[in-house]
gemmi code that builds the backbone of each chain (N, CA, C; Angstrom):
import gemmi

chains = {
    "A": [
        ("UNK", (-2.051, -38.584, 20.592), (-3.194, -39.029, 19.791), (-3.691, -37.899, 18.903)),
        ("UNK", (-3.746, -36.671, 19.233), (-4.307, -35.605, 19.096), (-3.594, -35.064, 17.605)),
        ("UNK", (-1.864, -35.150, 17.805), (-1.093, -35.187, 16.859), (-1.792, -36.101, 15.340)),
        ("UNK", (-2.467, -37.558, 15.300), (-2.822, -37.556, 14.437), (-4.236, -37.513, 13.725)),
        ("UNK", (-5.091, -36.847, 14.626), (-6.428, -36.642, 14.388), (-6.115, -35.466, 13.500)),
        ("UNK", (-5.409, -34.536, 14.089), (-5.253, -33.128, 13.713), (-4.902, -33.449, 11.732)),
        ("UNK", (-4.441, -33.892, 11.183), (-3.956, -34.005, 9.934), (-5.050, -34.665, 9.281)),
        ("UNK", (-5.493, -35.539, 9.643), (-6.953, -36.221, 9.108), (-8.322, -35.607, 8.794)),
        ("UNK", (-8.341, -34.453, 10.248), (-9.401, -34.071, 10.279), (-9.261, -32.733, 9.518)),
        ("UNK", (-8.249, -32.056, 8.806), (-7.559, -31.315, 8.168), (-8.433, -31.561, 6.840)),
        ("UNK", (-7.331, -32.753, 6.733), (-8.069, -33.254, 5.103), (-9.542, -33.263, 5.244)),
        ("UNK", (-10.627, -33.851, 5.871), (-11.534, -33.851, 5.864), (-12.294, -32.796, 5.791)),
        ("UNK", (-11.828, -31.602, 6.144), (-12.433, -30.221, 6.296), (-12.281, -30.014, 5.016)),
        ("UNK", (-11.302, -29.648, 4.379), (-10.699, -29.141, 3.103), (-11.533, -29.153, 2.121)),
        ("UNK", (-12.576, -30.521, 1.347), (-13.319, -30.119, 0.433), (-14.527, -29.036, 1.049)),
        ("UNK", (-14.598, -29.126, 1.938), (-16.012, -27.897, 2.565), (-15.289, -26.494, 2.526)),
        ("UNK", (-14.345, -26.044, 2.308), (-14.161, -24.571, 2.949), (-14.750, -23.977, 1.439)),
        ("UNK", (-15.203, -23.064, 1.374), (-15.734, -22.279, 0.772), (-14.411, -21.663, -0.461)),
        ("UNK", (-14.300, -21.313, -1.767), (-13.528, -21.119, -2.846), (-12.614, -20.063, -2.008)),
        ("UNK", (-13.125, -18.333, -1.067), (-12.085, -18.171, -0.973), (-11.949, -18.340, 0.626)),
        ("UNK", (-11.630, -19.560, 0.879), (-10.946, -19.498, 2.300), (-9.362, -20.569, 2.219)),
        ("UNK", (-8.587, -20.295, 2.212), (-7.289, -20.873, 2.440), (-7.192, -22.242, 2.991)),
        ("UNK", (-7.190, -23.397, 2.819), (-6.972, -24.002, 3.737), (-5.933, -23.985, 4.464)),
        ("UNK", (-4.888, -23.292, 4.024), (-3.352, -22.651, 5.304), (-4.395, -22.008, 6.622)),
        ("UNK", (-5.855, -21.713, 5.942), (-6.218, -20.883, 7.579), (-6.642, -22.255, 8.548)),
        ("UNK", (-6.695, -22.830, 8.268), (-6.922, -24.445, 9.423), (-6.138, -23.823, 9.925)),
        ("UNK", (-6.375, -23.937, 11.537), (-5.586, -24.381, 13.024), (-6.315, -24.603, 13.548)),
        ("UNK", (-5.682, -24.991, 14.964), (-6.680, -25.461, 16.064), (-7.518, -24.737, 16.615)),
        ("UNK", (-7.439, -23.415, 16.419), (-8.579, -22.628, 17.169), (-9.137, -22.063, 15.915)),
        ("UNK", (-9.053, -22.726, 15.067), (-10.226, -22.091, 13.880), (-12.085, -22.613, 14.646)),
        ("UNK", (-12.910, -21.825, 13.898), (-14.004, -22.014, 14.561), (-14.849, -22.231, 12.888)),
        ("UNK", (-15.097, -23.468, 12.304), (-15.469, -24.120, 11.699), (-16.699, -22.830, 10.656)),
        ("UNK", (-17.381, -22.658, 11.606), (-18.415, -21.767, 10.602), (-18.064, -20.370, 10.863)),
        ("UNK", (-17.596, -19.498, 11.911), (-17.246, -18.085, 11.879), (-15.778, -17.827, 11.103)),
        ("UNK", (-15.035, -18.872, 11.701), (-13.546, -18.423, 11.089), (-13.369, -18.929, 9.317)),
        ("UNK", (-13.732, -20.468, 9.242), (-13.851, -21.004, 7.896), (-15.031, -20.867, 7.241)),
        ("UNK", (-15.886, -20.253, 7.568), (-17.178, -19.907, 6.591), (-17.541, -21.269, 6.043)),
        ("UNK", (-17.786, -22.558, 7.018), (-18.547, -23.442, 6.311), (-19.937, -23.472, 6.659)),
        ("UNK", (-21.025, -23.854, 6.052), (-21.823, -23.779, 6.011), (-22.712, -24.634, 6.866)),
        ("UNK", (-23.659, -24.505, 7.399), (-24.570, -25.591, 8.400), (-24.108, -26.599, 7.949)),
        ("UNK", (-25.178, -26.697, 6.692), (-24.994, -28.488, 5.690), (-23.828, -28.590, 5.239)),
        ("UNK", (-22.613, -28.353, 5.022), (-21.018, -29.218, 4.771), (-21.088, -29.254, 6.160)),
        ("UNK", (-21.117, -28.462, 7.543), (-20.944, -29.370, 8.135), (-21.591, -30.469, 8.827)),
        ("UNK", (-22.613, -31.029, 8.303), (-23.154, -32.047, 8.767), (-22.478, -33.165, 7.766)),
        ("UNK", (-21.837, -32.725, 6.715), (-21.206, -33.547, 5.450), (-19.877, -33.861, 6.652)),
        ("UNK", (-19.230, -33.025, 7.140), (-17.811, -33.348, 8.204), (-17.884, -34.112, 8.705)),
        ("UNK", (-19.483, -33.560, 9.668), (-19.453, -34.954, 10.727), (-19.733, -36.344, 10.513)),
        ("UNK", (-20.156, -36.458, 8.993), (-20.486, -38.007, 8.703), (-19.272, -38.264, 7.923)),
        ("UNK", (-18.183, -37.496, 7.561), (-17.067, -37.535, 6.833), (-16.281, -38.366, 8.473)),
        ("UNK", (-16.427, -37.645, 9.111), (-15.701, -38.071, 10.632), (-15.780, -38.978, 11.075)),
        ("UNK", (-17.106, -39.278, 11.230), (-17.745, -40.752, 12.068), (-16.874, -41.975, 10.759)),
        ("UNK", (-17.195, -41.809, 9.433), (-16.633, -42.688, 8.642), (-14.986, -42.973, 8.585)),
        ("UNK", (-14.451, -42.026, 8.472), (-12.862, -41.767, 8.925), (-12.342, -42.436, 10.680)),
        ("UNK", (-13.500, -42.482, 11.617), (-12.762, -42.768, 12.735), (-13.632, -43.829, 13.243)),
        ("UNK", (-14.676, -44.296, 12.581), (-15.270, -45.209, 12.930), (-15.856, -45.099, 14.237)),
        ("UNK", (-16.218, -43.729, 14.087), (-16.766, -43.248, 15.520), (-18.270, -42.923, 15.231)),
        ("UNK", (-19.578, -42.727, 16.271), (-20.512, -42.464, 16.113), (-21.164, -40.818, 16.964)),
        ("UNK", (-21.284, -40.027, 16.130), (-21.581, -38.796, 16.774), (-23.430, -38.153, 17.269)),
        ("UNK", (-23.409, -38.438, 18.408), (-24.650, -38.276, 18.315), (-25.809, -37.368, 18.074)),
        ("UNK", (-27.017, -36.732, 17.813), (-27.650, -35.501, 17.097), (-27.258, -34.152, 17.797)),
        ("UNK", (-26.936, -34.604, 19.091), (-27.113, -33.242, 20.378), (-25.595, -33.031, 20.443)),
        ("UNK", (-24.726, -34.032, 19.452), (-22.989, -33.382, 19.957), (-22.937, -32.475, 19.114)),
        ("UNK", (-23.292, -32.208, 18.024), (-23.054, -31.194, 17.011), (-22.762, -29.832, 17.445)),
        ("UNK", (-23.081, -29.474, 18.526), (-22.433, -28.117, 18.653), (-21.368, -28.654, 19.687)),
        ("UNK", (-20.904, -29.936, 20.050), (-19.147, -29.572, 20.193), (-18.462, -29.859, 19.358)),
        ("UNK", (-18.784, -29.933, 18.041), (-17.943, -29.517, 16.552), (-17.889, -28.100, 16.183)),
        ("UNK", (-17.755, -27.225, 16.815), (-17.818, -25.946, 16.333), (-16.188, -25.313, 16.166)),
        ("UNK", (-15.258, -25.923, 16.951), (-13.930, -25.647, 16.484), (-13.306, -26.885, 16.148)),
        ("UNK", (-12.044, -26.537, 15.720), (-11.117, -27.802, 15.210), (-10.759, -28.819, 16.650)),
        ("UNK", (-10.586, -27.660, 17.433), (-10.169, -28.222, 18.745), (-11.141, -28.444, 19.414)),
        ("UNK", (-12.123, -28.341, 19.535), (-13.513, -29.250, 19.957), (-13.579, -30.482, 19.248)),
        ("UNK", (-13.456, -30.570, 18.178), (-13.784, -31.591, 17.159), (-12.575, -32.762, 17.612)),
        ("UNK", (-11.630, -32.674, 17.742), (-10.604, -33.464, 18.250), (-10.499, -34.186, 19.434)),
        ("UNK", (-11.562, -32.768, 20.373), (-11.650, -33.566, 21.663), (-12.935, -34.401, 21.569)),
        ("UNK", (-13.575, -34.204, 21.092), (-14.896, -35.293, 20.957), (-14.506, -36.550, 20.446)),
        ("UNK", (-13.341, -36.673, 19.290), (-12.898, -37.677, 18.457), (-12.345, -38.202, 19.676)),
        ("UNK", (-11.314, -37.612, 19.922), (-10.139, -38.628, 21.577), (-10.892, -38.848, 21.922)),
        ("UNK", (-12.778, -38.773, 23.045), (-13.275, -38.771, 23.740), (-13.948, -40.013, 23.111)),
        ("UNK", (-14.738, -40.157, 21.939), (-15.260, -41.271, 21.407), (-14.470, -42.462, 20.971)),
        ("UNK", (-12.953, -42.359, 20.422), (-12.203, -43.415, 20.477), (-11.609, -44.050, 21.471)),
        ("UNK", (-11.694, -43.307, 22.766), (-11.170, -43.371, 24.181), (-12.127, -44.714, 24.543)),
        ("UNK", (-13.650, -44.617, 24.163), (-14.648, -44.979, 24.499), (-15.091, -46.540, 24.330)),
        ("UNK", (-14.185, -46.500, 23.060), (-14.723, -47.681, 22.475), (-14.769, -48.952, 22.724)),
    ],
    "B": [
        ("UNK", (-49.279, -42.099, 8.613), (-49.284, -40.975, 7.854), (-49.911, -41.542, 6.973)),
        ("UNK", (-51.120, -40.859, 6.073), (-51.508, -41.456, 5.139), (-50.593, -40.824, 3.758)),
        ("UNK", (-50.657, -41.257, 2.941), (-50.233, -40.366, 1.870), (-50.761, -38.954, 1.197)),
        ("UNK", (-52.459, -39.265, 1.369), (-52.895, -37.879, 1.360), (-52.431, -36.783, 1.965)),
        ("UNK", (-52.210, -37.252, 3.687), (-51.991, -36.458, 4.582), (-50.412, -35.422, 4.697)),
        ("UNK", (-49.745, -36.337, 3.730), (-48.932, -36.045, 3.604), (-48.863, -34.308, 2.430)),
        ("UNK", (-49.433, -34.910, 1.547), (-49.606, -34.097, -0.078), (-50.068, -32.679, 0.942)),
        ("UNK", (-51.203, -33.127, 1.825), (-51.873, -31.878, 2.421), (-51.384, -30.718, 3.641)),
        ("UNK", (-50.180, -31.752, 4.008), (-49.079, -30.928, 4.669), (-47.946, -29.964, 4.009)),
        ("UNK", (-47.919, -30.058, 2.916), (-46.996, -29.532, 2.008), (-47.099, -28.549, 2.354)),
        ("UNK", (-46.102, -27.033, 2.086), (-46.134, -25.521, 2.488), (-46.374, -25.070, 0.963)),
        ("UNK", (-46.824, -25.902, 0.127), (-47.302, -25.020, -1.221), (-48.593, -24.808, -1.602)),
        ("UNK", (-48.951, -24.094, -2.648), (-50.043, -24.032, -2.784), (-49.944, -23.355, -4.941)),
        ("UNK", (-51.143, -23.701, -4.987), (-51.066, -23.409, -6.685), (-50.350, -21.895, -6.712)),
        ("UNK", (-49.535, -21.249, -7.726), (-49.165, -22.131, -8.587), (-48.241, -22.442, -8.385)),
        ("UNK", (-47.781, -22.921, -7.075), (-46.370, -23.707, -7.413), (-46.398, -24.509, -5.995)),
        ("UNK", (-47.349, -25.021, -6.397), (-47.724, -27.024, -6.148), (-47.271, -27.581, -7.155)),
        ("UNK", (-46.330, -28.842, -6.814), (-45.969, -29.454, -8.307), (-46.050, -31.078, -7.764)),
        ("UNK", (-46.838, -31.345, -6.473), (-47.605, -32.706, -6.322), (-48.848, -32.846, -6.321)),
        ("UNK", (-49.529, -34.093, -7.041), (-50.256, -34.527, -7.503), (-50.914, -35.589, -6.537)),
        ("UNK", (-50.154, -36.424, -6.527), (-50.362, -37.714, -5.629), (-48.845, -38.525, -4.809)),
        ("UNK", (-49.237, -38.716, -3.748), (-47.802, -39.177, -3.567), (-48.412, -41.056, -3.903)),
        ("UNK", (-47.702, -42.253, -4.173), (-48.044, -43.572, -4.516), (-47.294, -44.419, -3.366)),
        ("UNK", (-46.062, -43.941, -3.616), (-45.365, -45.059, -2.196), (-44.414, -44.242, -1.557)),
        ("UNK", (-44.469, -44.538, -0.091), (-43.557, -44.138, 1.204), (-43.247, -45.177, 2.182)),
        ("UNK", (-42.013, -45.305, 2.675), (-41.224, -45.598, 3.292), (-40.470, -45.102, 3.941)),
        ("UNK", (-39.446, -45.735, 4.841), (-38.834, -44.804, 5.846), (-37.916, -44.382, 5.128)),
        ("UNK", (-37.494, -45.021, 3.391), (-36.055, -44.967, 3.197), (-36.035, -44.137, 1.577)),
        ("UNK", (-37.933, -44.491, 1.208), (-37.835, -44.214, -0.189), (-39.558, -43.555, -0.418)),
        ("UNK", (-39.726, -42.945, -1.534), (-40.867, -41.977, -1.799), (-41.523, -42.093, -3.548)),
        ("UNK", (-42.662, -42.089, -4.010), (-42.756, -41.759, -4.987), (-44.088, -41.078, -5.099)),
        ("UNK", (-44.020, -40.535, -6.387), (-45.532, -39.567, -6.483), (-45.187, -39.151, -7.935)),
        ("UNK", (-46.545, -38.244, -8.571), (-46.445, -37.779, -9.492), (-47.283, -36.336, -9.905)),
        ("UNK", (-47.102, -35.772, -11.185), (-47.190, -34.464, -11.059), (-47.691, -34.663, -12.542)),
        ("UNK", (-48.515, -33.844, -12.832), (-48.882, -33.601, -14.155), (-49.152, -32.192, -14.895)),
        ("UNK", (-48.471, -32.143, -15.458), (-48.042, -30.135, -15.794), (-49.133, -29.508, -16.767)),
        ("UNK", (-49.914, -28.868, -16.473), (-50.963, -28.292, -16.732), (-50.307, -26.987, -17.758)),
        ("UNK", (-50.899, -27.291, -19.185), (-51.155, -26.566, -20.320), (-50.943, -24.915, -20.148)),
        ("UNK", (-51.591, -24.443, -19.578), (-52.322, -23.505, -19.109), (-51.302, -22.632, -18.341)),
        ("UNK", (-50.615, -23.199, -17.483), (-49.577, -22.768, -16.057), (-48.484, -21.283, -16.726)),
        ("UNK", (-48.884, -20.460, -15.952), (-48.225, -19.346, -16.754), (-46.865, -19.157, -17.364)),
        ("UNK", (-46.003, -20.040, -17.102), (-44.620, -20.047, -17.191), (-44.375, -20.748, -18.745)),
        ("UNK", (-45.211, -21.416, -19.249), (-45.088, -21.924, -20.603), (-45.457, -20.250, -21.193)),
        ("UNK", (-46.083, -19.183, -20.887), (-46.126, -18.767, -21.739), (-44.388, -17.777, -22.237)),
        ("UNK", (-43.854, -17.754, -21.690), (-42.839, -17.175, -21.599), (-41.609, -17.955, -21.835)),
        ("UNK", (-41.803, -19.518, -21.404), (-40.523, -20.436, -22.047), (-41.135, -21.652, -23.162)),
        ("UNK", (-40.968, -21.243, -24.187), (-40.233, -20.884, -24.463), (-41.628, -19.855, -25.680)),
        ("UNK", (-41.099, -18.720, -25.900), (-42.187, -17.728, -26.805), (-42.238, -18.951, -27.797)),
        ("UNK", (-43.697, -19.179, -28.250), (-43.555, -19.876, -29.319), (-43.534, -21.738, -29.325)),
        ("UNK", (-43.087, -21.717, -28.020), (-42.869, -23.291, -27.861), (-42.371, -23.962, -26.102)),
        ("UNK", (-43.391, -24.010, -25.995), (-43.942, -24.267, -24.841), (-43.300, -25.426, -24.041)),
        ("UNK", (-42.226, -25.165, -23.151), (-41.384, -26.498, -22.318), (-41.378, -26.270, -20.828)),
        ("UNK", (-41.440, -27.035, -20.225), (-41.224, -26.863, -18.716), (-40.280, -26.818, -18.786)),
        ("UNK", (-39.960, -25.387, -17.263), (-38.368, -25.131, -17.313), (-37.749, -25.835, -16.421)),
        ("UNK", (-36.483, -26.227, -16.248), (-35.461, -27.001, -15.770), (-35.941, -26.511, -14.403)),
        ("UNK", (-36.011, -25.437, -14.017), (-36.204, -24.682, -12.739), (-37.348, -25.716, -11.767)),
        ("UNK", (-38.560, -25.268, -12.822), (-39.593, -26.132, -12.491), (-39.817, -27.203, -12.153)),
        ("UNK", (-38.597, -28.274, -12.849), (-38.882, -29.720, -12.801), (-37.907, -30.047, -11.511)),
        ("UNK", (-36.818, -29.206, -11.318), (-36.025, -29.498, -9.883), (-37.111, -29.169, -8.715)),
        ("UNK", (-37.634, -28.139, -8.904), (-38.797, -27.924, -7.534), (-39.382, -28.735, -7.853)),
        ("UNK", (-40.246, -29.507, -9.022), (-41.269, -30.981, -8.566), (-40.152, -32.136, -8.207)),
        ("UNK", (-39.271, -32.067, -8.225), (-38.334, -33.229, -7.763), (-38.197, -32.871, -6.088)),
        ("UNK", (-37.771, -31.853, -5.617), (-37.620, -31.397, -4.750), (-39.043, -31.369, -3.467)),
        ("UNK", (-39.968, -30.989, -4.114), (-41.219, -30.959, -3.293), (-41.922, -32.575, -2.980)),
        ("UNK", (-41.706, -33.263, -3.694), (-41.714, -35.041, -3.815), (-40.455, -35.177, -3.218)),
        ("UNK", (-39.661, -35.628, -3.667), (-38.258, -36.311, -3.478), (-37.894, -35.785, -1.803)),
        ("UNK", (-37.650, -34.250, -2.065), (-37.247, -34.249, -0.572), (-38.157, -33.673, 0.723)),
        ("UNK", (-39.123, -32.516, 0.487), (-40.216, -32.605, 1.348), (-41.229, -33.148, 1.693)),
        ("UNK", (-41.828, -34.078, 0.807), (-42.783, -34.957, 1.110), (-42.285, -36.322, 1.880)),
        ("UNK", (-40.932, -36.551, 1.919), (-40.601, -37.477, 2.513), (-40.293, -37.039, 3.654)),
        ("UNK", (-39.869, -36.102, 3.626), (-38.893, -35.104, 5.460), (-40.514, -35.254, 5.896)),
        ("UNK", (-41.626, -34.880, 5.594), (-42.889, -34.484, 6.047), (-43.493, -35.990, 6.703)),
        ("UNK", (-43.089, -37.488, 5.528), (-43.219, -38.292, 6.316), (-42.289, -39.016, 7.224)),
        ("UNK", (-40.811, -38.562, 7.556), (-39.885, -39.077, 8.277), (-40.182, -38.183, 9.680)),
        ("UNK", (-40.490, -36.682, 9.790), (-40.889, -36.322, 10.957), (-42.252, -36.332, 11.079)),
        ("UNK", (-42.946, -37.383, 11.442), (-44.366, -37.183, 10.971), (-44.810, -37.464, 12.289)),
        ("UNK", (-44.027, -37.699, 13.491), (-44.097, -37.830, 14.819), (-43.460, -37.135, 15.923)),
        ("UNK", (-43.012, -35.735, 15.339), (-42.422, -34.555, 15.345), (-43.470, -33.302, 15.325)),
        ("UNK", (-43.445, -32.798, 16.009), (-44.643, -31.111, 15.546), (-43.846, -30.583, 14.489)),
        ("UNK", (-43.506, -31.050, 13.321), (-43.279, -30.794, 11.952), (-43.973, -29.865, 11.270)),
        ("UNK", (-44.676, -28.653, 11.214), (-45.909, -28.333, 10.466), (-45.098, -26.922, 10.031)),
        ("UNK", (-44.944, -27.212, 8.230), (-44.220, -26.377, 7.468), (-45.322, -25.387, 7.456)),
        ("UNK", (-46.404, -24.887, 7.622), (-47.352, -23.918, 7.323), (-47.182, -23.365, 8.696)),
        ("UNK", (-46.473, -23.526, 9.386), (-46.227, -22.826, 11.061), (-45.009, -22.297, 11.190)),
        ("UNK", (-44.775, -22.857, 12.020), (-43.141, -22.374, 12.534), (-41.680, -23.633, 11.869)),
        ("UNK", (-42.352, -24.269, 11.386), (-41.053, -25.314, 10.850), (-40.193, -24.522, 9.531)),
        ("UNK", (-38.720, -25.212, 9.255), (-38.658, -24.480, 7.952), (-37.503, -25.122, 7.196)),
        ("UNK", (-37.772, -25.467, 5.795), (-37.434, -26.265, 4.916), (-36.454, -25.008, 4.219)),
        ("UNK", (-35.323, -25.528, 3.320), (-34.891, -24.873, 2.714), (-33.624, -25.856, 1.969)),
        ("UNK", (-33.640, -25.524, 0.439), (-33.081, -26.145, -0.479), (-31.522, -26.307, -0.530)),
        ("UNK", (-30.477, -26.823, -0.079), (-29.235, -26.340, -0.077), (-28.346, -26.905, -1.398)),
        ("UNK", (-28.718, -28.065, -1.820), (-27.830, -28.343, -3.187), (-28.507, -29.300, -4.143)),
        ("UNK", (-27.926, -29.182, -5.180), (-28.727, -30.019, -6.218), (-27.515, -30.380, -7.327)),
        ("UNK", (-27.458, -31.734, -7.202), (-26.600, -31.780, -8.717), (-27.222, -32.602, -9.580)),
        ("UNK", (-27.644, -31.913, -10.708), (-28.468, -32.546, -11.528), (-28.363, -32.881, -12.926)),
        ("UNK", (-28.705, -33.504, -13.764), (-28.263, -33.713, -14.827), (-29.356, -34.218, -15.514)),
        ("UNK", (-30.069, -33.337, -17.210), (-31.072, -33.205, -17.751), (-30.838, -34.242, -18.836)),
        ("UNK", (-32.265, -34.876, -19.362), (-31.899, -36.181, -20.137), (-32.959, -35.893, -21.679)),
        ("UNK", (-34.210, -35.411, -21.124), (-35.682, -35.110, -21.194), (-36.045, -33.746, -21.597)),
        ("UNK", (-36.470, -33.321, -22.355), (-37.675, -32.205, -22.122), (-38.882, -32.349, -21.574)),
        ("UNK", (-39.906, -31.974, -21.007), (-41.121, -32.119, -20.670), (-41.785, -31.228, -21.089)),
        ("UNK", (-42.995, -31.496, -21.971), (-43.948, -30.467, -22.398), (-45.106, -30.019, -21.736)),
        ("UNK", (-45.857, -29.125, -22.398), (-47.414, -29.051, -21.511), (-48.011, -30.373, -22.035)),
        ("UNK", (-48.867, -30.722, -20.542), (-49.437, -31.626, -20.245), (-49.013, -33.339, -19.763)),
        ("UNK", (-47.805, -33.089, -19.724), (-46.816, -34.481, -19.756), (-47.219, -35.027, -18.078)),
        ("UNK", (-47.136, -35.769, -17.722), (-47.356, -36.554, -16.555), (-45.855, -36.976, -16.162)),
        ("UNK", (-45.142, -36.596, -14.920), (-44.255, -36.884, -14.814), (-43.976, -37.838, -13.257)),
        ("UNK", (-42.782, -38.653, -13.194), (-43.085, -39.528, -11.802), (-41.316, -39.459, -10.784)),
        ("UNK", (-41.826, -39.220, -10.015), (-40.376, -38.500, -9.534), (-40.338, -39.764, -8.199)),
        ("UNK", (-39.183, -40.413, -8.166), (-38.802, -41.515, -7.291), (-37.722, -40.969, -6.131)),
        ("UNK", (-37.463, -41.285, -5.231), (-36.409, -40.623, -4.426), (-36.030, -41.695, -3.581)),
        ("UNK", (-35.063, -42.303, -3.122), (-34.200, -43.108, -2.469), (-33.186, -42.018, -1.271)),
        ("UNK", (-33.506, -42.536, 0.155), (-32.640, -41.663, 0.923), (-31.623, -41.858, 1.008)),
        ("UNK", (-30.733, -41.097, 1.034), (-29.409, -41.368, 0.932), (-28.858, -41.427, 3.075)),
        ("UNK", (-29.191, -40.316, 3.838), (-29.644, -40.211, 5.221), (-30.360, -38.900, 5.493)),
        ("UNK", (-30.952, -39.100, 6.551), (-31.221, -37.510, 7.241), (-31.065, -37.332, 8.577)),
        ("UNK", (-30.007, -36.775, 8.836), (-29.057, -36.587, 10.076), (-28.891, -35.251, 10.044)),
        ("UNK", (-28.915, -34.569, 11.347), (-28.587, -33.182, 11.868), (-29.462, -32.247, 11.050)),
        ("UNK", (-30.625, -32.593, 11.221), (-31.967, -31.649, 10.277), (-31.342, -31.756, 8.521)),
        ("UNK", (-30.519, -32.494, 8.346), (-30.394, -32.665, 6.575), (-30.532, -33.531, 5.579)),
        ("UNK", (-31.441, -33.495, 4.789), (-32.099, -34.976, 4.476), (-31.504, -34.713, 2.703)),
        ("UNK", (-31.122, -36.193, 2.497), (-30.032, -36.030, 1.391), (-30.684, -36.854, 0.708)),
        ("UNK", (-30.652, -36.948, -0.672), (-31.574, -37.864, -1.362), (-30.961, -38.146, -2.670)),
        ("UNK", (-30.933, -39.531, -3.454), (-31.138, -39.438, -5.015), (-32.408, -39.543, -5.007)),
        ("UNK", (-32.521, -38.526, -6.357), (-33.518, -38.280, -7.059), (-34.016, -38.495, -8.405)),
        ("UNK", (-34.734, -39.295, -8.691), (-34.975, -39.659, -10.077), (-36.305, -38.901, -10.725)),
        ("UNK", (-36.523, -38.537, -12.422), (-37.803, -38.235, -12.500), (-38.066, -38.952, -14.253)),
        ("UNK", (-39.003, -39.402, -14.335), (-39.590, -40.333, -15.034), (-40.737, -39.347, -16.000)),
        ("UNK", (-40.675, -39.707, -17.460), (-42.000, -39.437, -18.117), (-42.874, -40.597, -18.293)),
        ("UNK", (-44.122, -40.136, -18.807), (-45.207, -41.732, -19.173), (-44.611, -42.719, -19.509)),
        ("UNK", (-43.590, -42.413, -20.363), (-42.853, -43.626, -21.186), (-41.738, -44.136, -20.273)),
        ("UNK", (-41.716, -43.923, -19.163), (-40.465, -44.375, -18.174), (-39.507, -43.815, -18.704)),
        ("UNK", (-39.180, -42.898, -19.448), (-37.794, -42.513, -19.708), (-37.306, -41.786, -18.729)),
        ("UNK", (-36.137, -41.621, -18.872), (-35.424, -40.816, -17.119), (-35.142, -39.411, -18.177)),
        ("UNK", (-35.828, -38.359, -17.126), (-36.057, -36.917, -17.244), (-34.862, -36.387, -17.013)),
        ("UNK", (-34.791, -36.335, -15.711), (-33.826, -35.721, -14.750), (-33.113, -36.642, -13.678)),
        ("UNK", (-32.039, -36.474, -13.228), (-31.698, -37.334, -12.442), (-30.615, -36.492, -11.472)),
        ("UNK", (-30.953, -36.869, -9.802), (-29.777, -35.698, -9.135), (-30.012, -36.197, -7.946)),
        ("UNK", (-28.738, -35.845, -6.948), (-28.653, -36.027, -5.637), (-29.374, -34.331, -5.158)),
        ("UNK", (-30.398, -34.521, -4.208), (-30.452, -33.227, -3.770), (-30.585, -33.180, -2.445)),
        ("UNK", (-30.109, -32.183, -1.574), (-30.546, -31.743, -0.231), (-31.074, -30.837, 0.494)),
        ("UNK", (-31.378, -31.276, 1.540), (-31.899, -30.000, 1.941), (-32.168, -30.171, 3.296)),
        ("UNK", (-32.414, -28.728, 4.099), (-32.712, -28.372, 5.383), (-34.093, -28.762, 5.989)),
        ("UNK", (-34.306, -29.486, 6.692), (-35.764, -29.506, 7.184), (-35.833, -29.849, 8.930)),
        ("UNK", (-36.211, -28.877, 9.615), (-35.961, -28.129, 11.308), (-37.540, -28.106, 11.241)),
        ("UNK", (-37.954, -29.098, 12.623), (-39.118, -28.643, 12.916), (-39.474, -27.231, 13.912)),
        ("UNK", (-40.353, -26.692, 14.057), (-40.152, -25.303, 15.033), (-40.015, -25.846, 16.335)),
        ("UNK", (-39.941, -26.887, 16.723), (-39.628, -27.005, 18.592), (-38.206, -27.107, 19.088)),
        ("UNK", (-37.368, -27.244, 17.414), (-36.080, -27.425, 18.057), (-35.535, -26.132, 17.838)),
    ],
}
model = gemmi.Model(1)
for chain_id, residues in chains.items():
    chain = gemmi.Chain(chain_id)
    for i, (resn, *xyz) in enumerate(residues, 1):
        res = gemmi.Residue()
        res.name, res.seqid = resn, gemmi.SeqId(i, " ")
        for name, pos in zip(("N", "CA", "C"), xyz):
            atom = gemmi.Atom()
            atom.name, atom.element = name, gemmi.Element(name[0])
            atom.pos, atom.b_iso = gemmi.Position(*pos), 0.0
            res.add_atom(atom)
        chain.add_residue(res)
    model.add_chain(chain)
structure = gemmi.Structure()
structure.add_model(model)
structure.setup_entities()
């Protein structure tokens, strides 16, 4: 499952990274605001980019288990698991 | 919330108060207006000679209506209090100028929420002269954290 969150949630990151951050630096243990320098507010733009993309609903207090790629994936499996 | 109560919660103060009155609130939408005083030191300097409110200016009266006076009435059941420990802060604006506004012009700034999720309240923003013509027009956002969280 994880296999195709990972490419989605890729793209979804991509317009937020900041002019100079790579998006080659995505991986799974990137850490969203220390490693990719995004900002508080893009990422609150992710997580409603996310919920819309997976038709999932994230609630105010999950936001800090979006802090890596691989957090973010497991919350996604965890909420589509759910449904 | 009354609407006064609202204007009187604001974290500004002259000279750079740029609400007047707020007219209508909702959970989803806001309006009020501002009327730019002759006098206000910044005409004397934009333009030497000919006197315009600056672009600068008219995004903060869009901004202080459009998006804090509404955050002020969406947490208004929240210990919200921007003159304390709460704290607002501007993060984007895309805007696009239609209008000049001179000294003394009366202007009416409308705002429609777009959401406000994870302390970020996102808005179109419209701003209006006497004559209803559209001034300015922009999506703007911004940060607004009450101090308990």
């Amino acid at each position: 499952m994880s296999q195709d969150i990972y490419p989605q949630l890729k793209e979804i990151i991509k317009p937020y990274l900041p002019e100079d951050v790579n998006p080659d630096a995505i991986s799974h243990e990137s850490h969203l605001v220390t490693d990719l320098n995004i900002n508080s507010t893009h990422l609150v733009d992710i997580v409603l980019d996310v919920e819309d993309a997976f038709d999932i609903t994230i609630e105010d207090d999950e936001l800090d288990k979006m802090e890596t790629v691989k957090a973010s994936i497991a919350l996604i499996e965890q909420k589509l698991a759910a449904r | 919330m009354t609407k006064e109560e609202i204007v009187s919660k604001l974290p500004y103060a002259d000279p750079f108060l740029f609400v007047d009155q707020i007219t209508e609130v909702s959970q989803k939408h806001i309006k009020g207006h501002y009327t730019f005083d002759e006098t206000s030191d910044f005409y004397r300097g934009h333009f030497v000679n000919f006197p315009v409110t600056p672009g600068v200016i008219l995004l903060e009266c869009m901004m202080q209506i459009g998006l804090v006076s509404l955050g002020i009435y969406l947490l208004r059941d929240k210990s919200f209090d921007l003159r304390g420990n709460s704290t607002v802060a501007m993060v984007e604006n895309e805007a696009r100028f239609y209008k000049p506004v001179f000294p003394n012009e009366k202007v009416t700034v409308v705002s429609d929420l777009e959401y406000f999720r994870f302390h970020k309240l996102k808005s179109k923003v419209k701003m209006l002269n006497a004559d209803n013509e559209l001034v300015c027009s922009g999506i703007f956002s911004g940060i607004l954290k009450p101090g308990d969280e």
